[in-house]
mmCIF entry with sequence, helices, sheets and N, C-alpha, C, O atoms, coordinates in Angstrom:
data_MODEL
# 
_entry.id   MODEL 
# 
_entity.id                         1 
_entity.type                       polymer 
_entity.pdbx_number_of_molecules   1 
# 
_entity_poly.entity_id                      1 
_entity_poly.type                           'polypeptide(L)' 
_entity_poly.nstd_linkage                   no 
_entity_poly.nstd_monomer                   no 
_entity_poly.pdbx_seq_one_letter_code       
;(UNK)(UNK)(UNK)(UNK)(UNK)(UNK)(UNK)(UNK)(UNK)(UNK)(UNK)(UNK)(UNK)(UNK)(UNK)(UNK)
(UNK)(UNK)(UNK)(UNK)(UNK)(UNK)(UNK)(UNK)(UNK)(UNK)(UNK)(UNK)(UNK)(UNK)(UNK)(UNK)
(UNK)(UNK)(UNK)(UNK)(UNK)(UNK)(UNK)(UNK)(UNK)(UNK)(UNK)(UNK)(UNK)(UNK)(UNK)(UNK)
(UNK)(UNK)(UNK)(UNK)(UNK)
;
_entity_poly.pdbx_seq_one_letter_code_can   XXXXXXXXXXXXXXXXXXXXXXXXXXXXXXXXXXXXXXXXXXXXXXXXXXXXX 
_entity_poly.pdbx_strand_id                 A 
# 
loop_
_entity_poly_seq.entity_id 
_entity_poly_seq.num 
_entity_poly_seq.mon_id 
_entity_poly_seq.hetero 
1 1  UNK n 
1 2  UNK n 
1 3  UNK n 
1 4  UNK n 
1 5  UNK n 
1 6  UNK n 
1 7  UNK n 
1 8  UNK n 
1 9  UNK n 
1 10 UNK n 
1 11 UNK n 
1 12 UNK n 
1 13 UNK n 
1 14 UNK n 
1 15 UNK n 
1 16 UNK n 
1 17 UNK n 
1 18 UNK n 
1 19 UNK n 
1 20 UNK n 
1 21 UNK n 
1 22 UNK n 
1 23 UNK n 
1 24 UNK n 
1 25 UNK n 
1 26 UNK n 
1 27 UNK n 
1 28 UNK n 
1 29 UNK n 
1 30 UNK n 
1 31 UNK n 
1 32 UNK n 
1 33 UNK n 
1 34 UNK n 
1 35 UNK n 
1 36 UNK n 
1 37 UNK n 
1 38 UNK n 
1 39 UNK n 
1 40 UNK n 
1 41 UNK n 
1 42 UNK n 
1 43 UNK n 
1 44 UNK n 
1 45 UNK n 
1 46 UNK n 
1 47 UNK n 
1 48 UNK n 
1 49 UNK n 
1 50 UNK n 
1 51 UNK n 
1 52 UNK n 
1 53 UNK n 
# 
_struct_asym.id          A 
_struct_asym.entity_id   1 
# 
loop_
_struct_conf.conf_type_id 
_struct_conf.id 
_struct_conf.pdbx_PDB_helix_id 
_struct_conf.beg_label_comp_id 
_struct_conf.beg_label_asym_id 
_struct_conf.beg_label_seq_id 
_struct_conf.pdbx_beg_PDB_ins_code 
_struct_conf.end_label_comp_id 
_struct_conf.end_label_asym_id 
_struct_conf.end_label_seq_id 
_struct_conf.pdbx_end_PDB_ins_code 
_struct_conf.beg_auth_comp_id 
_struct_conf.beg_auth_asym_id 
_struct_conf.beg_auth_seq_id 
_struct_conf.end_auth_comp_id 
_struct_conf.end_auth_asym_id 
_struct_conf.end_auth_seq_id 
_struct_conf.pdbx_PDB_helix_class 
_struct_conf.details 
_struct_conf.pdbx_PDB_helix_length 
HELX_P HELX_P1 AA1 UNK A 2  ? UNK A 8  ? UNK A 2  UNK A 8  1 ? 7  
HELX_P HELX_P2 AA2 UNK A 18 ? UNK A 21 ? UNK A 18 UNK A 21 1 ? 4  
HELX_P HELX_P3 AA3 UNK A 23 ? UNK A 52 ? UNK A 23 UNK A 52 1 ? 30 
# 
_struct_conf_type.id          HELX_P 
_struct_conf_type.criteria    ? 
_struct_conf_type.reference   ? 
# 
loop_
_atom_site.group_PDB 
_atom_site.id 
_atom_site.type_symbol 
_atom_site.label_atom_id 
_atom_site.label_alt_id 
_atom_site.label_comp_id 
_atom_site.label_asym_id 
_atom_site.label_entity_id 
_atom_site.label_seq_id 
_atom_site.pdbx_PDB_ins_code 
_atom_site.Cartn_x 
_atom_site.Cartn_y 
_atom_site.Cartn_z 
_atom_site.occupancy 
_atom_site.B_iso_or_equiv 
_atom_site.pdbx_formal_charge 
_atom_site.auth_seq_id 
_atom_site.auth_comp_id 
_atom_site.auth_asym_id 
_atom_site.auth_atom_id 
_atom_site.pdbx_PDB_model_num 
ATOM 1   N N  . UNK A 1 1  ? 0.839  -1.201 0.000   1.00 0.00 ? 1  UNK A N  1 
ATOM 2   C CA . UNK A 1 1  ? 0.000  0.000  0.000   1.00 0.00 ? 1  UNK A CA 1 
ATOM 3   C C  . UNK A 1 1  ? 0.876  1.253  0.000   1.00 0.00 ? 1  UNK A C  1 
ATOM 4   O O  . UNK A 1 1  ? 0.722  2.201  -0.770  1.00 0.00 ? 1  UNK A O  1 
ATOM 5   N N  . UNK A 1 2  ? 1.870  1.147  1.007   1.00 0.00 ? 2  UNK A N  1 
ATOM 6   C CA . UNK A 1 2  ? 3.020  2.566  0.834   1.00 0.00 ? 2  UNK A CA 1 
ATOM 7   C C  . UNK A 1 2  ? 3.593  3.060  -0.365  1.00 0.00 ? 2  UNK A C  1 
ATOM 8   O O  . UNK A 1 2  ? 3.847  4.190  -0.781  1.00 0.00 ? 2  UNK A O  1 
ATOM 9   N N  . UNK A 1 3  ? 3.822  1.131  -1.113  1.00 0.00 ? 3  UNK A N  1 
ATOM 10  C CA . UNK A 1 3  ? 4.341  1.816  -2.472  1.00 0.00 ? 3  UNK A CA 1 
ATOM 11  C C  . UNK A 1 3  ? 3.648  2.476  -3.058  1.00 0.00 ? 3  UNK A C  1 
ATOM 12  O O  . UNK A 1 3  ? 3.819  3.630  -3.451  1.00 0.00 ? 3  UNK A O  1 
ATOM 13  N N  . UNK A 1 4  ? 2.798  1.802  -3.170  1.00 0.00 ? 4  UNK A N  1 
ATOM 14  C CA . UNK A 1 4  ? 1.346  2.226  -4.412  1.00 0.00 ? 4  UNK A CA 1 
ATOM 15  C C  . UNK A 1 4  ? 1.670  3.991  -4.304  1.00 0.00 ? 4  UNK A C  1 
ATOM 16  O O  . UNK A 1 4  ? 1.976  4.701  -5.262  1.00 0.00 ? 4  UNK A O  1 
ATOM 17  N N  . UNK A 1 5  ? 1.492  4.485  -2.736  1.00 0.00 ? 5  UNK A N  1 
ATOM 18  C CA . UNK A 1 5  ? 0.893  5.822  -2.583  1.00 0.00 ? 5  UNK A CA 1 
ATOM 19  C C  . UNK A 1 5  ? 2.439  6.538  -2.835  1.00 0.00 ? 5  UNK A C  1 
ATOM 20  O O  . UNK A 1 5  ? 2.467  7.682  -3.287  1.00 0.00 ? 5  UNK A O  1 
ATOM 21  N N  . UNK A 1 6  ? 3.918  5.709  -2.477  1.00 0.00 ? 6  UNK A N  1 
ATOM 22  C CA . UNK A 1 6  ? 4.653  6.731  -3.058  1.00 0.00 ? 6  UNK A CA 1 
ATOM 23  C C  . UNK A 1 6  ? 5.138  6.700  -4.776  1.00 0.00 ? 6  UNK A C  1 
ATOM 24  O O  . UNK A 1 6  ? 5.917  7.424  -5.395  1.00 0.00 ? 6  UNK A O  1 
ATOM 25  N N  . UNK A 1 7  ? 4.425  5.702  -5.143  1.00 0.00 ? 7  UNK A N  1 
ATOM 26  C CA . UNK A 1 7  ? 4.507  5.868  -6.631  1.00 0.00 ? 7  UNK A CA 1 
ATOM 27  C C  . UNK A 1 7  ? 3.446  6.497  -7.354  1.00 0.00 ? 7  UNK A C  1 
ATOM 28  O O  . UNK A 1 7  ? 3.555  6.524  -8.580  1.00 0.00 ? 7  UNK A O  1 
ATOM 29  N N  . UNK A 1 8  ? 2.380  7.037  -6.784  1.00 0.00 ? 8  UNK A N  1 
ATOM 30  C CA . UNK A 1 8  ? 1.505  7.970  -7.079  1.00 0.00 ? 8  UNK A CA 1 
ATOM 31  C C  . UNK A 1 8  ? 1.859  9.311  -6.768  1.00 0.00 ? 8  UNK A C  1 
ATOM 32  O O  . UNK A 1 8  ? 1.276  10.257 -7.297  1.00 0.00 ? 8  UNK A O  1 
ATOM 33  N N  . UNK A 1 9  ? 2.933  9.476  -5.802  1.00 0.00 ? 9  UNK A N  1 
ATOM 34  C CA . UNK A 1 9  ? 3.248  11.156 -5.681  1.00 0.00 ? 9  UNK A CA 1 
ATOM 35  C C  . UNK A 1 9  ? 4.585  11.113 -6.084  1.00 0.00 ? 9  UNK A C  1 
ATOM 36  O O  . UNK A 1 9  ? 5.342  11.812 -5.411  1.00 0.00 ? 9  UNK A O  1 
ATOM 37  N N  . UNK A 1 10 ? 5.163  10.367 -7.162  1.00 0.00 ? 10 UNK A N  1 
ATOM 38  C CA . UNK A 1 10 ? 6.196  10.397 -7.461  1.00 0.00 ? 10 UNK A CA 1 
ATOM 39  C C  . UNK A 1 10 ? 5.814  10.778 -8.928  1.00 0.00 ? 10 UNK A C  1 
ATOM 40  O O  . UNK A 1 10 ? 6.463  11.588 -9.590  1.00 0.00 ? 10 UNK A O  1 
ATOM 41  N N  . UNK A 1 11 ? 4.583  10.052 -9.425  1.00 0.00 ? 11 UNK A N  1 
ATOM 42  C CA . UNK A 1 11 ? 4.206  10.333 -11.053 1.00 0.00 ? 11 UNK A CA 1 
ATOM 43  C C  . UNK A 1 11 ? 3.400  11.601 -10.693 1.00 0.00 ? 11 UNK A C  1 
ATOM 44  O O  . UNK A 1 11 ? 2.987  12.063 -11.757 1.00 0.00 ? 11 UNK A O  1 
ATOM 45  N N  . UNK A 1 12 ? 3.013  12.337 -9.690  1.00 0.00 ? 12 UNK A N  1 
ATOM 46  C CA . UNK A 1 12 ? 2.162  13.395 -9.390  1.00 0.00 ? 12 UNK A CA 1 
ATOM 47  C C  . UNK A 1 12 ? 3.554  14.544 -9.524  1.00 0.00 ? 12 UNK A C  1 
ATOM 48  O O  . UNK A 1 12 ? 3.465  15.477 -10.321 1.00 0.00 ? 12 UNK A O  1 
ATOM 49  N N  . UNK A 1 13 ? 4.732  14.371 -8.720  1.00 0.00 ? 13 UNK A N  1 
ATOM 50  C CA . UNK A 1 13 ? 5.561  15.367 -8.883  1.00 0.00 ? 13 UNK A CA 1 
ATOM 51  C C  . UNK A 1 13 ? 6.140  15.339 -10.161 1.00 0.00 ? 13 UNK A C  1 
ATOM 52  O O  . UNK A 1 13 ? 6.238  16.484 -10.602 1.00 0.00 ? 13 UNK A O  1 
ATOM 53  N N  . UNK A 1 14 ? 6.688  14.225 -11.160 1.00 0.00 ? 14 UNK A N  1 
ATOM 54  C CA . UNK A 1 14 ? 7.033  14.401 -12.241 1.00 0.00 ? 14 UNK A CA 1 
ATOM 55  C C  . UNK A 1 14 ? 5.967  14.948 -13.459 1.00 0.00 ? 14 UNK A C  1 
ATOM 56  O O  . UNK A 1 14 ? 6.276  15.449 -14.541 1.00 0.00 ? 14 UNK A O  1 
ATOM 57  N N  . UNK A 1 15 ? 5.033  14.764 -13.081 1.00 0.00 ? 15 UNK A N  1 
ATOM 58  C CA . UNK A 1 15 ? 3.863  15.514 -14.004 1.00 0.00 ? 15 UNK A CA 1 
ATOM 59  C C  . UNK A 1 15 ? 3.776  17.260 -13.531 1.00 0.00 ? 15 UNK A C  1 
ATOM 60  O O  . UNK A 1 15 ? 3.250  18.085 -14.277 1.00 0.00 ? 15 UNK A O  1 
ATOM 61  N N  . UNK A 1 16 ? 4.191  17.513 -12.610 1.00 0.00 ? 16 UNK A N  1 
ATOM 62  C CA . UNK A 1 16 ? 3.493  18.763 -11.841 1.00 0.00 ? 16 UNK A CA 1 
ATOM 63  C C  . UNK A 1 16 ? 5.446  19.134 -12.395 1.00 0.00 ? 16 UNK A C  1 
ATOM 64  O O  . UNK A 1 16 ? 5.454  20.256 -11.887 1.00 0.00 ? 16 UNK A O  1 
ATOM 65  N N  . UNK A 1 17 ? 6.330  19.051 -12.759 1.00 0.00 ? 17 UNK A N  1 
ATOM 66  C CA . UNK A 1 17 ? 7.655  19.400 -13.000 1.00 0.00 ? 17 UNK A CA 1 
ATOM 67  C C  . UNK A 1 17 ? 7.589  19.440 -14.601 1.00 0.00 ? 17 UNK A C  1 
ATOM 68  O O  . UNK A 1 17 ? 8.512  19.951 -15.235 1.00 0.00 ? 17 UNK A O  1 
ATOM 69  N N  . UNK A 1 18 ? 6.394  18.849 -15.277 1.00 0.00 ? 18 UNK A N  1 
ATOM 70  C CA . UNK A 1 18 ? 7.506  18.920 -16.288 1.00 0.00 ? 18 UNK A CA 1 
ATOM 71  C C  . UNK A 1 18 ? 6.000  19.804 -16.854 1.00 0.00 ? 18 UNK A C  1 
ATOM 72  O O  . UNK A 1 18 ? 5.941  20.204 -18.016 1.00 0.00 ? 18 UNK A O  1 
ATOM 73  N N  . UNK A 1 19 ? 4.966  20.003 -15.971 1.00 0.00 ? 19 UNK A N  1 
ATOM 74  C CA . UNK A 1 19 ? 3.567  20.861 -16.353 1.00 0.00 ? 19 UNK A CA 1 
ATOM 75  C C  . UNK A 1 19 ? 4.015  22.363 -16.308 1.00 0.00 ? 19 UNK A C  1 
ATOM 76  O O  . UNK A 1 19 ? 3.431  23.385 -16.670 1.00 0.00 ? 19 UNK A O  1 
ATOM 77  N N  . UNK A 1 20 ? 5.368  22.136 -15.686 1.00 0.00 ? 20 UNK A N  1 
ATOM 78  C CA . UNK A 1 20 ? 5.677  23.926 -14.770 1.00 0.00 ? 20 UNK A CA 1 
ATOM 79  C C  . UNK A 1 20 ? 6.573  24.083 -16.352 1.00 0.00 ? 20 UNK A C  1 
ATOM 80  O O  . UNK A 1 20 ? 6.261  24.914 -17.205 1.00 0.00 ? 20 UNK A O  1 
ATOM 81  N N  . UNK A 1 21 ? 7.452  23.327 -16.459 1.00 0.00 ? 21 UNK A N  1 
ATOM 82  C CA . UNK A 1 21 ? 8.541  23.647 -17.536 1.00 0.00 ? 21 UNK A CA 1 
ATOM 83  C C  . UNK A 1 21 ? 7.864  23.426 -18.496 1.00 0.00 ? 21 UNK A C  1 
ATOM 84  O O  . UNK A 1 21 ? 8.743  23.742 -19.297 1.00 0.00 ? 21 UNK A O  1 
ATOM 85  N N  . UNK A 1 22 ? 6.751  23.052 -19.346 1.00 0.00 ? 22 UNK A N  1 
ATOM 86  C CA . UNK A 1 22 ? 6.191  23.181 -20.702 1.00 0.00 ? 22 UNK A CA 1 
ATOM 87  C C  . UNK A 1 22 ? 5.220  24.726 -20.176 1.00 0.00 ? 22 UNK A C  1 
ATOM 88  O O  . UNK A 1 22 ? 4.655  25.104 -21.202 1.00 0.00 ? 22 UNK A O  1 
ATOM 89  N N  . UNK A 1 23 ? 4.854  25.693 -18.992 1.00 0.00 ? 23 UNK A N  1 
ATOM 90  C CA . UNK A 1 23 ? 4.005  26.487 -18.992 1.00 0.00 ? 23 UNK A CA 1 
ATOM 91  C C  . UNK A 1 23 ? 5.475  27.274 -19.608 1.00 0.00 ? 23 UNK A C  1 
ATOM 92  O O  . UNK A 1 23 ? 5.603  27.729 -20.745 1.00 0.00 ? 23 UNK A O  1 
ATOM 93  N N  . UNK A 1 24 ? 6.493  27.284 -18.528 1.00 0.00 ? 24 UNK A N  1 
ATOM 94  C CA . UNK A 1 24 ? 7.634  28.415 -18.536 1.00 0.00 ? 24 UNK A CA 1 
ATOM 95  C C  . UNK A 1 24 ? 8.337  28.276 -19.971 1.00 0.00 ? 24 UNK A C  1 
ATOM 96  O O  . UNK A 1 24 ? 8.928  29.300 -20.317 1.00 0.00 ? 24 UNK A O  1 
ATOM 97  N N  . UNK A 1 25 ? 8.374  27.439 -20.673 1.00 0.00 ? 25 UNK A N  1 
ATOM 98  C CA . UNK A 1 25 ? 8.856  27.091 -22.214 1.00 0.00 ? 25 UNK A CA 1 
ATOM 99  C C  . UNK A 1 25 ? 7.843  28.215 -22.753 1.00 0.00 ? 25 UNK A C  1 
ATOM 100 O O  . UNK A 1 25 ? 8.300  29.270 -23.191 1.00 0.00 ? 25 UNK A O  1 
ATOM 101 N N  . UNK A 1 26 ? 6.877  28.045 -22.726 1.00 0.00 ? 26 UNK A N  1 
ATOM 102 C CA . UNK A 1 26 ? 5.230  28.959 -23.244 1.00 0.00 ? 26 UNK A CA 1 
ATOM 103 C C  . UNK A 1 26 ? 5.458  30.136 -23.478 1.00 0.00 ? 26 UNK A C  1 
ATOM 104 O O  . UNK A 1 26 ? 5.414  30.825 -24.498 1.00 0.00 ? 26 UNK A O  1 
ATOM 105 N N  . UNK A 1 27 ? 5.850  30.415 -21.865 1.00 0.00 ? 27 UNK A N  1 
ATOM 106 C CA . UNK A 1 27 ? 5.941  31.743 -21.397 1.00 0.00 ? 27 UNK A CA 1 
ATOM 107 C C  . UNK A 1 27 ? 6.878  32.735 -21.815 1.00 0.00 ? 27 UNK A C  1 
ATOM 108 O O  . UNK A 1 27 ? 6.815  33.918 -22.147 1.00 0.00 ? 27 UNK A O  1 
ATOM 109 N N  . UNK A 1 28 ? 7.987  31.654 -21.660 1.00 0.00 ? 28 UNK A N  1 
ATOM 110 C CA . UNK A 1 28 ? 9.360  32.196 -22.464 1.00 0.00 ? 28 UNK A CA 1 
ATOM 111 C C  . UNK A 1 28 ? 9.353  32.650 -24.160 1.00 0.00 ? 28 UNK A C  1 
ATOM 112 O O  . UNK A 1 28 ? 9.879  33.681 -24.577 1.00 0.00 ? 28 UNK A O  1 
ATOM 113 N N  . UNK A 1 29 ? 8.757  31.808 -24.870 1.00 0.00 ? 29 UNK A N  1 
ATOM 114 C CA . UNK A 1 29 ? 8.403  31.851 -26.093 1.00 0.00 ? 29 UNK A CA 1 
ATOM 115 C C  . UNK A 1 29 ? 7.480  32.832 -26.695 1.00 0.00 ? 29 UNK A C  1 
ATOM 116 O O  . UNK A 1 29 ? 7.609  33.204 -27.861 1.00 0.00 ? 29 UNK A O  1 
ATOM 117 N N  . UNK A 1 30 ? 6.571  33.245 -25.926 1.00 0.00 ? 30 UNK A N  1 
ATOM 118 C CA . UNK A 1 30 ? 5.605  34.329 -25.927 1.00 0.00 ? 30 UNK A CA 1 
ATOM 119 C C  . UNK A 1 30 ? 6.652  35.897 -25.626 1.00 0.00 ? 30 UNK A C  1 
ATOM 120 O O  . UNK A 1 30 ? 6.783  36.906 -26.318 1.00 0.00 ? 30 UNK A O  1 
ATOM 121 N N  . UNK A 1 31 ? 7.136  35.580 -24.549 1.00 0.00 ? 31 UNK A N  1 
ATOM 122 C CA . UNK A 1 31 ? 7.774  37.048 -24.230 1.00 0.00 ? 31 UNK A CA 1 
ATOM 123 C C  . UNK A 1 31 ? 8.858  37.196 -25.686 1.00 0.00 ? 31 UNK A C  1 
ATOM 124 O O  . UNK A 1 31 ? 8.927  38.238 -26.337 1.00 0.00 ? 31 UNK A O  1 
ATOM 125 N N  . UNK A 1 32 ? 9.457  36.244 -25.932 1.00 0.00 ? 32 UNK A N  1 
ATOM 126 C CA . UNK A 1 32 ? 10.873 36.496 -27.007 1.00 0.00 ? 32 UNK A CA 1 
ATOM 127 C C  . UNK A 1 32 ? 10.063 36.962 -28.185 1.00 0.00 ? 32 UNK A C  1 
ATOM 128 O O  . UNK A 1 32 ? 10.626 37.882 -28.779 1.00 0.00 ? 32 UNK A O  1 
ATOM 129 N N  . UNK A 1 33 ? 8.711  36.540 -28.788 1.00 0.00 ? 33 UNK A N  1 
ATOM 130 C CA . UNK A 1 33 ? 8.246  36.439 -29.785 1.00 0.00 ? 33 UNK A CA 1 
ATOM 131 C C  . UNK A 1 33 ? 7.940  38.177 -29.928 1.00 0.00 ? 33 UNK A C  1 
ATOM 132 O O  . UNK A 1 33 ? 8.311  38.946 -30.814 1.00 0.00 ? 33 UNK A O  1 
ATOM 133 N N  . UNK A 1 34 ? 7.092  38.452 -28.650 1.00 0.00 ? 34 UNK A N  1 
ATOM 134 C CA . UNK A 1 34 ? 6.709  39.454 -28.234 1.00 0.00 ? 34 UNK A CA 1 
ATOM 135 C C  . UNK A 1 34 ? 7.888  40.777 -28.495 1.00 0.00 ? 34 UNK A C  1 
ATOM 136 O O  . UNK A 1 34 ? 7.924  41.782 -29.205 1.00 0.00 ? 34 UNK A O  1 
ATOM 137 N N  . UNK A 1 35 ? 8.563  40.293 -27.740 1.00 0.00 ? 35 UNK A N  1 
ATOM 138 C CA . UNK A 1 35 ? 10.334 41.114 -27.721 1.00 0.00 ? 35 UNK A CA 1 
ATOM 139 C C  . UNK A 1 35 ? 10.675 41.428 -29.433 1.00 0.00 ? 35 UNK A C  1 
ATOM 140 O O  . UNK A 1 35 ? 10.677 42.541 -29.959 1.00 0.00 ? 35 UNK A O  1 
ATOM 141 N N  . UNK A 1 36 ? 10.890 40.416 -29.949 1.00 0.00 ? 36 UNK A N  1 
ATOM 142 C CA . UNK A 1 36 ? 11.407 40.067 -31.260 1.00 0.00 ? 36 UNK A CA 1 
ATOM 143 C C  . UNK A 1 36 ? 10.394 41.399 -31.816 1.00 0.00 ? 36 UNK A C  1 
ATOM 144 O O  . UNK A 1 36 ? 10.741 42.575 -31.717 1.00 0.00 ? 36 UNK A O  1 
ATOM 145 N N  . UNK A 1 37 ? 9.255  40.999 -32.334 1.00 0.00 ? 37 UNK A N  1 
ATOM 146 C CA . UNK A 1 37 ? 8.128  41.905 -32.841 1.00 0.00 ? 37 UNK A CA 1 
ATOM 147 C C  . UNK A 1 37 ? 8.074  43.387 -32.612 1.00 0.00 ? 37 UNK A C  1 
ATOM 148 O O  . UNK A 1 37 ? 7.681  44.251 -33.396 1.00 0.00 ? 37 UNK A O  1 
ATOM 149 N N  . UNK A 1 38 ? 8.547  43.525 -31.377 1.00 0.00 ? 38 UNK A N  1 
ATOM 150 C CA . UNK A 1 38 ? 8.357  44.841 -30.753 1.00 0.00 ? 38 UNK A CA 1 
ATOM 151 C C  . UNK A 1 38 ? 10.150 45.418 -31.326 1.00 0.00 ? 38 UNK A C  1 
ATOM 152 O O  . UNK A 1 38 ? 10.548 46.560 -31.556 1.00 0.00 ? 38 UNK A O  1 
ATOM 153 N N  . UNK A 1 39 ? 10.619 44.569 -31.374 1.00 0.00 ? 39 UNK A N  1 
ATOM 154 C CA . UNK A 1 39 ? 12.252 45.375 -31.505 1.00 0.00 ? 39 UNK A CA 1 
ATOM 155 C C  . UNK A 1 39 ? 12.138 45.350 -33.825 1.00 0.00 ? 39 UNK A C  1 
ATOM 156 O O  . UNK A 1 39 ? 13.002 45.831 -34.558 1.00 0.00 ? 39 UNK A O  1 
ATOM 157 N N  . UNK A 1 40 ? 11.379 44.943 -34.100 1.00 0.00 ? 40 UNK A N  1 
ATOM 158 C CA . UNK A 1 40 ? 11.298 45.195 -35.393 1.00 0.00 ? 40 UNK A CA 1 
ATOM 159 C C  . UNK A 1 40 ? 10.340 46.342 -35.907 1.00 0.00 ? 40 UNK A C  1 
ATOM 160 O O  . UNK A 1 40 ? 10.721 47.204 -36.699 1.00 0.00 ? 40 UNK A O  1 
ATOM 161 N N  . UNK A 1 41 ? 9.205  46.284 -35.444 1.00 0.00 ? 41 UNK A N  1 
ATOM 162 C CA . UNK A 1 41 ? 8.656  47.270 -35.688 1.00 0.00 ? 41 UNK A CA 1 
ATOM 163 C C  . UNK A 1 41 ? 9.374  48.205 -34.896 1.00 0.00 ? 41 UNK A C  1 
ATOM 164 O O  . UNK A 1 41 ? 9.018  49.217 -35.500 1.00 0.00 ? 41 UNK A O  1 
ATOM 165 N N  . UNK A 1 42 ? 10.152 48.642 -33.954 1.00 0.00 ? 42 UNK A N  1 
ATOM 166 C CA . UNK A 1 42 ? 10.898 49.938 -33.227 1.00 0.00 ? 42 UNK A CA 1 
ATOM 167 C C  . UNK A 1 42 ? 12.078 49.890 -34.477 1.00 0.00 ? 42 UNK A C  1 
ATOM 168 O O  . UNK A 1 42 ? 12.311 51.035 -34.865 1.00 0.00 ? 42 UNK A O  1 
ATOM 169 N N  . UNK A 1 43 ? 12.730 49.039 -35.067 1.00 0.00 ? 43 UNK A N  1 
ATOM 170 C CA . UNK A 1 43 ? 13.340 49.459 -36.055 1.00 0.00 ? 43 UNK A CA 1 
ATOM 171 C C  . UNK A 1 43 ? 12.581 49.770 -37.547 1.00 0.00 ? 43 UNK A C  1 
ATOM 172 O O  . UNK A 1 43 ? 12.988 50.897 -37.830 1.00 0.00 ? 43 UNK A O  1 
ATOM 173 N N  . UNK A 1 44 ? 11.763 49.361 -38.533 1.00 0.00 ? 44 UNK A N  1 
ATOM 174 C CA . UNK A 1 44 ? 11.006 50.343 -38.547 1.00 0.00 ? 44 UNK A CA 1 
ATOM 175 C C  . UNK A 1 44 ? 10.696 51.112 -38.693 1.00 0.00 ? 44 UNK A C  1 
ATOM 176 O O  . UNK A 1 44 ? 10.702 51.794 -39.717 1.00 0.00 ? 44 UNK A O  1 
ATOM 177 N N  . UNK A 1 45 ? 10.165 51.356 -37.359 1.00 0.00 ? 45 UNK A N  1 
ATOM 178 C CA . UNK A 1 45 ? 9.803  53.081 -37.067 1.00 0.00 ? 45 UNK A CA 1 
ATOM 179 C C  . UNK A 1 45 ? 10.574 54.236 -37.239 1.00 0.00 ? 45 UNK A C  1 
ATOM 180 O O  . UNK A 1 45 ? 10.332 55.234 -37.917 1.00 0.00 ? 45 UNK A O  1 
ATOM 181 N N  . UNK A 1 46 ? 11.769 53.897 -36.360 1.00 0.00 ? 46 UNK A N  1 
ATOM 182 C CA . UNK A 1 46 ? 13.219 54.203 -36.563 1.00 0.00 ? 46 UNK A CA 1 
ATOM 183 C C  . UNK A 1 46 ? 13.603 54.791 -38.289 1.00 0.00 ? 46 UNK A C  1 
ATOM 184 O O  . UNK A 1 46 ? 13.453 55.911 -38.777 1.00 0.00 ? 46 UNK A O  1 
ATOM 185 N N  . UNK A 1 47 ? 14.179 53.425 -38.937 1.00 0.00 ? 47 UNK A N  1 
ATOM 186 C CA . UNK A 1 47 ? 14.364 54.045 -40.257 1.00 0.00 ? 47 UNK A CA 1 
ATOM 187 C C  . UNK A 1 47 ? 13.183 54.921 -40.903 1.00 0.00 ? 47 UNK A C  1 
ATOM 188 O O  . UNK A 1 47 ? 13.534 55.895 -41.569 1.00 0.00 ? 47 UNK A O  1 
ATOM 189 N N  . UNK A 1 48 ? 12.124 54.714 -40.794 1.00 0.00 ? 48 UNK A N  1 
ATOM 190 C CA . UNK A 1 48 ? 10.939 55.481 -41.444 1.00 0.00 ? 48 UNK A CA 1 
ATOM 191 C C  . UNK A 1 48 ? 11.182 57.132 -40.883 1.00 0.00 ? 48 UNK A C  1 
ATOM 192 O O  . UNK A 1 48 ? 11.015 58.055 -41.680 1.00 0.00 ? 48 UNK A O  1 
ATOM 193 N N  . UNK A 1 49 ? 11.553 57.378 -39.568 1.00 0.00 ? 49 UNK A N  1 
ATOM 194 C CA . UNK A 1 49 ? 11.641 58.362 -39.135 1.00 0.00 ? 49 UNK A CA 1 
ATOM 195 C C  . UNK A 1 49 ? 12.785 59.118 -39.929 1.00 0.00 ? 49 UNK A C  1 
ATOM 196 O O  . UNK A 1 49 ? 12.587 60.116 -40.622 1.00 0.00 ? 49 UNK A O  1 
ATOM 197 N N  . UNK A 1 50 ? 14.246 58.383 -39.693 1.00 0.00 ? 50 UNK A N  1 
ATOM 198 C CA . UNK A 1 50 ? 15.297 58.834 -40.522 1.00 0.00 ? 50 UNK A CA 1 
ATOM 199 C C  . UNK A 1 50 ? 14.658 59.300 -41.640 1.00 0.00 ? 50 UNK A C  1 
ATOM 200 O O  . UNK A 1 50 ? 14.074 60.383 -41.609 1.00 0.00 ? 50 UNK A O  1 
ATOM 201 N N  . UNK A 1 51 ? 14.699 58.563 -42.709 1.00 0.00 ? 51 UNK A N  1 
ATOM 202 C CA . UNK A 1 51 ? 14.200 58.817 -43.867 1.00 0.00 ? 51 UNK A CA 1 
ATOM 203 C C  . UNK A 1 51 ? 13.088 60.175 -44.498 1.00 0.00 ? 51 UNK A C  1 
ATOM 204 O O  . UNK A 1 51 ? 12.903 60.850 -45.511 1.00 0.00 ? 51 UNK A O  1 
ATOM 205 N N  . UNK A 1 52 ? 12.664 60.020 -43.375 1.00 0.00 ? 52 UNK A N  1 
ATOM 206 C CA . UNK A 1 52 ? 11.090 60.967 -43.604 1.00 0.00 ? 52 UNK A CA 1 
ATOM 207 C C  . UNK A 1 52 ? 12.053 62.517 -43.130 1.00 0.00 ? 52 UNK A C  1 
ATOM 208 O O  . UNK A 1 52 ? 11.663 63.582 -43.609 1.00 0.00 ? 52 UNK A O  1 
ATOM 209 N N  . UNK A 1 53 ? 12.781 62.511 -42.573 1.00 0.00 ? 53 UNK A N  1 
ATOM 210 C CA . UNK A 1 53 ? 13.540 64.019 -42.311 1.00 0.00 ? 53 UNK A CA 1 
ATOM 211 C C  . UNK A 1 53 ? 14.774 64.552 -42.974 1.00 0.00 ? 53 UNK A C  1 
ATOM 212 O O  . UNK A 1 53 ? 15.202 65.667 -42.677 1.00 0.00 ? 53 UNK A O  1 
# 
């Protein structure tokens, strides 16, 4: 019976570890994408500005 219950919070912590690192993969991927996007259109803007003066 002990095993049973520590091999149920053993597949409970490896699920809950690798649930955290596929959110933070997510998360990470969203912000860079985000980043990326935002630093292209600021360049861009940038040359358009040059140009236009």
């Amino acid at each position: 019976m002990n095993i049973m219950k520590a091999v149920k919070v053993a597949v409970l912590v490896v699920v809950a570890i690798i649930a955290i690192k596929f959110v933070g993969a997510l998360l990470i991927g969203a912000l860079s994408t985000v980043f990326t996007f935002a630093v292209i259109i600021g360049g861009i803007y940038l040359l358009y500005s040059i140009f236009k003066s």
